[in-house]
C-alpha positions in Angstrom: -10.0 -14.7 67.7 -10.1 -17.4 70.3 -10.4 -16.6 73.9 -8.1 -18.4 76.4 -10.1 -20.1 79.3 -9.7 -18.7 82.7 -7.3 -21.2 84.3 -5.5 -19.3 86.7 -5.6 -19.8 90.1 -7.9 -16.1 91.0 -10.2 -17.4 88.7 -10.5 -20.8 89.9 -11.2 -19.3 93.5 -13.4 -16.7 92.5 -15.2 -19.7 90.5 -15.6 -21.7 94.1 -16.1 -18.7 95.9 -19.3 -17.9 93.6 -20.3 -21.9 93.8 -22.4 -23.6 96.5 -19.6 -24.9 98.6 -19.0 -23.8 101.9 -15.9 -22.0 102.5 -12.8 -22.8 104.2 -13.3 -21.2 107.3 -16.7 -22.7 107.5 -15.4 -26.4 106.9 -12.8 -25.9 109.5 -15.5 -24.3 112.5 -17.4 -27.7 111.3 -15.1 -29.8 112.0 -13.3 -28.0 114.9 -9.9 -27.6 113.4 -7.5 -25.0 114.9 -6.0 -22.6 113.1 -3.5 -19.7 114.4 -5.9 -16.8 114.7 -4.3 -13.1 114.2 -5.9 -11.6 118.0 -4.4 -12.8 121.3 -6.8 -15.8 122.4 -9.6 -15.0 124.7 -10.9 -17.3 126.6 -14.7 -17.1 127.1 -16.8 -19.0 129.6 -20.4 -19.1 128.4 -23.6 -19.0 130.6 -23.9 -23.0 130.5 -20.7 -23.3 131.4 -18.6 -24.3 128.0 -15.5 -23.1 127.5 -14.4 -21.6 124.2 -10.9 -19.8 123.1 -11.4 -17.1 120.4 -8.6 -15.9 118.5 -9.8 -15.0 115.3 -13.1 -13.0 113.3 -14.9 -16.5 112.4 -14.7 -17.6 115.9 -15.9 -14.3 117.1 -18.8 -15.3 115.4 -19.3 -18.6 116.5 -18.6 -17.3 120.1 -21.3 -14.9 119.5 -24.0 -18.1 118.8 -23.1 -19.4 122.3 -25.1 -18.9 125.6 -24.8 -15.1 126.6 -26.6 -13.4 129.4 -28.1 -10.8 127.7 -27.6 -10.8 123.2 -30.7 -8.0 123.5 -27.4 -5.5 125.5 -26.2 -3.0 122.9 -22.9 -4.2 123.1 -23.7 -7.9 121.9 -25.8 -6.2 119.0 -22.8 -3.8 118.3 -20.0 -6.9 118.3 -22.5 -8.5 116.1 -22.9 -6.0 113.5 -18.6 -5.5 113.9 -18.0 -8.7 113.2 -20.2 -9.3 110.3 -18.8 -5.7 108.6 -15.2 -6.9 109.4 -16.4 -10.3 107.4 -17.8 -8.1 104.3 -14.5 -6.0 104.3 -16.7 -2.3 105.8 -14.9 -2.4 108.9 -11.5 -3.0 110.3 -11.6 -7.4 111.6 -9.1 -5.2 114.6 -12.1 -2.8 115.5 -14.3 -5.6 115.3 -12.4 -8.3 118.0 -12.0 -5.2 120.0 -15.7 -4.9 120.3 -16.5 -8.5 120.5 -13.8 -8.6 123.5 -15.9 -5.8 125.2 -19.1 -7.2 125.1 -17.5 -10.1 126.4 -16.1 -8.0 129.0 -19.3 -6.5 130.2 -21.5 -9.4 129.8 -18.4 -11.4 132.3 -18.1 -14.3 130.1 -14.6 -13.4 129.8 -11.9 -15.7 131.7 -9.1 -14.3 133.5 -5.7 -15.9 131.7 -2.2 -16.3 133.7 0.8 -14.6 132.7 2.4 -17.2 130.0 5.9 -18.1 131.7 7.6 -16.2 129.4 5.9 -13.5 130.1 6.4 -14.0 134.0 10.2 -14.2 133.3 10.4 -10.5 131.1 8.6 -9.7 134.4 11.2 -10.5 137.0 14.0 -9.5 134.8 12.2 -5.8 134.9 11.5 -5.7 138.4 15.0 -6.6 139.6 16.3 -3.4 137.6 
């Protein structure tokens, strides 16, 4: 009996996922691509200053490797430990960014953002009723 060779395209990715090369996500932080993330952005002004717009689990991460006041607090260490469970599939990635936005929160990295216009004109529309 002759076996057919796993060709399909599950196989092939579980192949690449098993192998040495990086992943997706991690070639695109590399190289700073953007990609639409699934939260509303954040925008998050680090200790030294740097800006940085989170949007998604993977830059919730990278976020987290910036300079924060305090990454000892036990909501850093919880956002941490959220985000890496959200990455392994044990937790929720919306608990997670809710958690990471938080310790963001508390920590006041976290940049006030203006109404989008849009936003501004559902605004006006509701207030003149």
């Amino acid at each position: 009996m002759l076996k057919a060779k796993p060709t399909s395209r599950v196989s092939r990715r579980l192949k690449d996922a098993t192998t040495s090369r990086p992943s997706r996500c991690a070639d695109l932080a590399k190289r700073g691509s953007r990609t639409m993330g699934k939260f509303l952005p954040l925008l998050i002004r680090f200790v030294d200053g740097r800006l940085m717009q989170v949007s998604s689990i993977t830059e919730a991460e990278l976020a987290l490797g910036g300079q924060w006041p305090n990454k000892e607090a036990d909501v850093y260490r919880e956002a941490a430990r959220l985000l890496v469970a959200a990455r392994e599939g044990t937790c929720t990635p919306d608990i997670a960014f809710i958690a990471f936005e938080k310790a963001a929160r508390q920590q006041r990295l976290l940049k006030p953002r203006k109404p989008s216009s849009g936003l501004r004109i559902l605004d006006s529309l509701s207030e003149s009723n």
